[in-house]
C-alpha positions, 0 to 999 in steps of 0.5 A, a space after each residue: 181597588 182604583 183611587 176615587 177621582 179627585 174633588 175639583 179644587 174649590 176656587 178661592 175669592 177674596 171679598 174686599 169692602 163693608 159688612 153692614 149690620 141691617 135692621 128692616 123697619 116694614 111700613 104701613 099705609 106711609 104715603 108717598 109724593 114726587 119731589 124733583 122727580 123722584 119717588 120719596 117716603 113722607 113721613 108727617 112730624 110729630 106723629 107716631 107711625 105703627 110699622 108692620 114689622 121689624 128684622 135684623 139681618 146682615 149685608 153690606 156689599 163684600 159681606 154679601 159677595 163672599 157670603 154668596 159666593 160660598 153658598 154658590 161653592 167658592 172658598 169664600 174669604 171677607 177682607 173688611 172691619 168688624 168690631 167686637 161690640 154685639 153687632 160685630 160679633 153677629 156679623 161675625 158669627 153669620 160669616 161662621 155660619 155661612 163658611 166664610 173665611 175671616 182671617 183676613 178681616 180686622 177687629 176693632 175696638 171700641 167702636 161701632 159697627 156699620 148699621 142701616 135702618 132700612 124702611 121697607 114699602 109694600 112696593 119693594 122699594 126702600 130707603 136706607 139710612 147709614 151710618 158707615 161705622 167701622 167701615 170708615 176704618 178699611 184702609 192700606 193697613 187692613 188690606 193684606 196684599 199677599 192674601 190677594 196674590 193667594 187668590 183666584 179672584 178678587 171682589 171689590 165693593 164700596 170704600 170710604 174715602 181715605 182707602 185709596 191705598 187699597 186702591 193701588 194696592 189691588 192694581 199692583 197685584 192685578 198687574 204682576 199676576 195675570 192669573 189673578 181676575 177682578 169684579 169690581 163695584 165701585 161704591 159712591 165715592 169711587 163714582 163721584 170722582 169719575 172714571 178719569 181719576 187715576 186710580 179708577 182708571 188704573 183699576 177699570 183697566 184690570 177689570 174683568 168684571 166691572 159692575 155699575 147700575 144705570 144712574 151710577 153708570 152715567 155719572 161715572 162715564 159722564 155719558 148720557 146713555 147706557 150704551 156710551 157708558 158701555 162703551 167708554 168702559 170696555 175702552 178703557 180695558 174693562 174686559 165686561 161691563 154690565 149695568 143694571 136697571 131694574 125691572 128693565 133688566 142688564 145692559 152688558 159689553 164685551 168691547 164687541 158686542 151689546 148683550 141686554 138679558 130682560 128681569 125675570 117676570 112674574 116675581 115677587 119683589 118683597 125688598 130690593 136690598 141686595 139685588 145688585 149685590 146678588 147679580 154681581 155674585 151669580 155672574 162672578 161665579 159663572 165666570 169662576 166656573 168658566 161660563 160664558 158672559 150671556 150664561 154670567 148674565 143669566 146667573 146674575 139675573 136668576 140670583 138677583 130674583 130670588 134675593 129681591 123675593 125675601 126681606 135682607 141682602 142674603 136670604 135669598 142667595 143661591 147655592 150652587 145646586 139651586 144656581 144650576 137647577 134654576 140656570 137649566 129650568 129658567 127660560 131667559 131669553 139674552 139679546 145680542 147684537 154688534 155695537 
């Protein structure tokens, strides 16, 4: 009897950043009005609101990339800070349930975790309010450099200030081992100093994936448009470069040509929460499974679409089955032209 073919070892990534515990408030009838030219929720003082519904669910970004890349099939791991409060240990429990590896995550004590009230609007649309929590706690000494180098691919979200230990870390293992890729989506801090900081611009030179929407784009390049962000990225050694926007759909670089990949149209939008999470994870999985950027651009798009159909960051991510139906099935047209 010949022996059975050998199963494709699964890649391993390492998801590097927050775990959020998200309670979901849905309003009703809220109003809104136009405040410096953008969108915002109105809320009259004094009164009392009635809310449609209430759901608690888990995100934040390195929590939702490793919970998505093990849905999509990678052998997922979280590097990041949970505590061992009731909303730790749910987090804890939901990354159990979804075949996350957390030996690289950090328990602490006495505190509490990272939450988001998220208010929903019947558009989609929503406004979080943050409390960072344990998060404030990601630095040098939870970060395990040896786990990195185990690694096939490493996923970087949002740090909170005083993490930039992290920072040099990463680009000493990147640097030392070029087998080892990188998605990086810089968080808020990371982007208001700018991709000329030294350390920003160590790391975009290791990216191989570097993901930013339109607005955080801008202000990270000091460009005044999408494609000079692009541009200013892929110079600066970023392998890929993507920003997304929306319904407008992704602006993406290789350094050589200009790729836009359109949303998908006739979607559901019930919450936005998670969409960009969503498109990093679908196009990070495309490159661990050796794809192409536009078929990477098309993943992202297809993950993001199902994530903005349900309420929370992860209900709607993909498995690696759906992925690949969803990638054959779905007509998505990518544009290419030489910049």
């Amino acid at each position: 009897m010949s022996d059975a073919p050998a199963q494709p070892k699964r890649k391993r990534t390492l998801s590097i950043g927050g775990a959020t515990y998200d309670l979901f408030v849905q309003l009703q009838h809220l109003d809104s009005a136009t405040v410096d030219g953008r969108r915002c929720f109105v809320f009259p003082l004094g009164e009392k609101m009635l809310v449609q519904s209430i759901q608690e669910t888990c995100g934040g970004g390195a929590s939702n990339s490793s919970v998505g890349l093990a849905r999509l099939g990678c052998q997922a791991a979280f590097c990041g800070i949970l505590t061992d409060e009731k909303w730790g240990q749910a987090l804890l429990q939901n990354f159990q349930k979804e075949g996350v590896d957390t030996r690289s995550a950090t328990i602490v004590e006495d505190e509490v975790s990272s939450f988001s009230i998220i208010l929903s609007a019947s558009c989609g649309e929503r406004t979080i309010l943050y409390e960072p929590g344990a998060n404030r706690h990601l630095h040098d000494a939870t970060f395990s450099r040896e786990t990195a180098k185990q690694t096939d691919w490493v996923y970087l979200s949002s740090l909170q200030e005083g993490s930039g230990i992290i920072r040099d870390d990463i680009v000493e293992v990147l640097t030392n081992d070029d087998t080892i890729n990188f998605t990086w989506n810089p968080g808020g801090h990371q982007i208001a100093m700018g991709m000329q900081e030294e350390q920003n611009a160590q790391l975009v030179a290791q990216t191989d994936l570097l993901l930013l929407n339109e607005q955080e784009a801008l202000q990270f390049t000091g460009k005044p448009t999408g494609e000079s962000a692009l541009h200013a990225l892929t110079n600066a050694g970023a392998k890929y470069a993507c920003i997304t926007n929306g319904a407008k759909g992704v602006l993406a670089s290789d350094g050589i040509h200009l790729w836009h990949c359109p949303a998908l149209q006739d979607i559901d939008v019930i919450d936005t929460t998670g969409a960009g999470d969503a498109f990093g994870t679908g196009a990070t999985w495309a490159f661990v499974e050796g794809r192409d950027l536009q078929t990477a651009l098309r993943a992202g798009t297809i993950n993001a679409a199902s994530v903005v159909g349900k309420i929370g960051a992860q209900a709607g991510l993909l498995t690696d089955t759906e992925m690949r139906q969803r990638l054959e099935a779905t007509s998505l047209e990518v544009a290419m032209q030489a910049i």
